[in-house]
Steps between C-alpha positions, in 0.01 A plus 500: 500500500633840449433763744513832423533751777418862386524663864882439422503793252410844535168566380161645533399140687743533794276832595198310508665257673556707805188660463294110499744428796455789700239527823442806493384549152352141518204700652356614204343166304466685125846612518604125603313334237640792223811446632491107442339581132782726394740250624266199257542797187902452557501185560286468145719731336805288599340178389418647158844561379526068539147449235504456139379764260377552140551814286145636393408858295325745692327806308535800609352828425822600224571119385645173585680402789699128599437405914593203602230376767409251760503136309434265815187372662535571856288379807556680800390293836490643818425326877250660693490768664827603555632490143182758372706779507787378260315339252281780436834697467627219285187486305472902442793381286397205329152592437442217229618258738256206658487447819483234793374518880610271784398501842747339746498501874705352816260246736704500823409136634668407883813588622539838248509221175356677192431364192473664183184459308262631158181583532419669160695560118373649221739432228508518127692224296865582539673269204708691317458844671692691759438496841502790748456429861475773760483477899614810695673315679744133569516396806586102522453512138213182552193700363667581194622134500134367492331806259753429254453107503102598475525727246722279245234256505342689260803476311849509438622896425788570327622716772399620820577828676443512880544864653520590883578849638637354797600126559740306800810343389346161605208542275727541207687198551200307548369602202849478279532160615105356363447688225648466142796653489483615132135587454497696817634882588415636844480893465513635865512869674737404836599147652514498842694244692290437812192337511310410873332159538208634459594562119540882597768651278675743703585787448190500250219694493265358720173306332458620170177432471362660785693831398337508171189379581400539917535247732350123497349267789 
């Protein structure tokens, strides 16, 4: 799998970065969830320079003109909730793109054990098309384990995209050492190298979803 880590470059996404990770401004929800969209446009952006184009004519007002434009059929999945922020950012982007839902969630059984498990996909057939999954965050790296294995039922992609504004070091190496190693990039914001046993990546931001959404029982 190749990861990608943008955080490691100066950009535009490192501000958003701080801004996602930071209490204070954590406080207001719309600037949260814009914050995580701008950081799905970049992440889109980045992506596109990989896809395959076509040269087309476009008429404009005084003649012809040559553009070369998108020549890839994209599906961009996201897991609920979390990941609603960056795949609308990724989809403002790719606005011809399908898409896919998955709902994942931890059941905590005795003793703190959690399991990982699906409770809804919606998913278009995936042969031949490139893949885009988004989560706003990798903690263990298990969820993503399971939504892609769902998804790809519906088909092999060519190529599949996962993108993460903030993952844990452990999450990363789970992931690099399950998925394909050729038909998989990682595109992520920050790694961070602790993560608590509660799957709490530290330093974080806190629970994504609740910050872009409110809080859950």
């Amino acid at each position: 799998m190749k990861i990608i880590t943008l955080g490691a470059t100066d950009s535009l996404l490192g501000h958003y970065l701080a801004q996602i990770r930071d209490k204070a401004v954590q406080k207001d929800a719309m600037r949260f969830r814009r914050n995580m969209e701008r950081m799905g446009e970049i992440f889109a952006y980045e992506i596109s320079k990989t896809l395959s184009y076509k040269t087309v004519q476009t008429e404009t007002p005084l003649g012809i003109a040559e553009s070369r434009v998108l020549d890839e059929p994209l599906v961009l999945a996201t897991i609920l909730r979390a990941g609603l922020p960056v795949h609308q950012g990724l989809l403002n982007c790719f606005e011809g793109a399908q898409n896919a839902f998955v709902a994942a969630y931890r059941k905590y059984g005795k003793g703190n054990e959690c399991d990982m498990l699906i409770e809804y996909q919606s998913c278009p057939p995936l042969e031949g098309k490139t893949l885009v999954i988004a989560d706003a965050m990798l903690a263990s790296g298990a969820s993503m384990l399971m939504t892609y294995e769902s998804l790809v039922a519906n088909g092999e992609p060519n190529h599949t995209h996962i993108v993460c504004p903030v993952a844990s070091h452990e999450g990363v190496e789970n992931l690099s050492k399950n998925l394909p190693h050729k038909r998989v990039t990682f595109w992520v914001g920050a790694v961070d190298e602790e993560l608590t046993n509660h799957s709490f990546i530290v330093p974080g931001l806190g629970d994504a979803g609740d910050l872009a959404f409110g809080s859950k029982n």
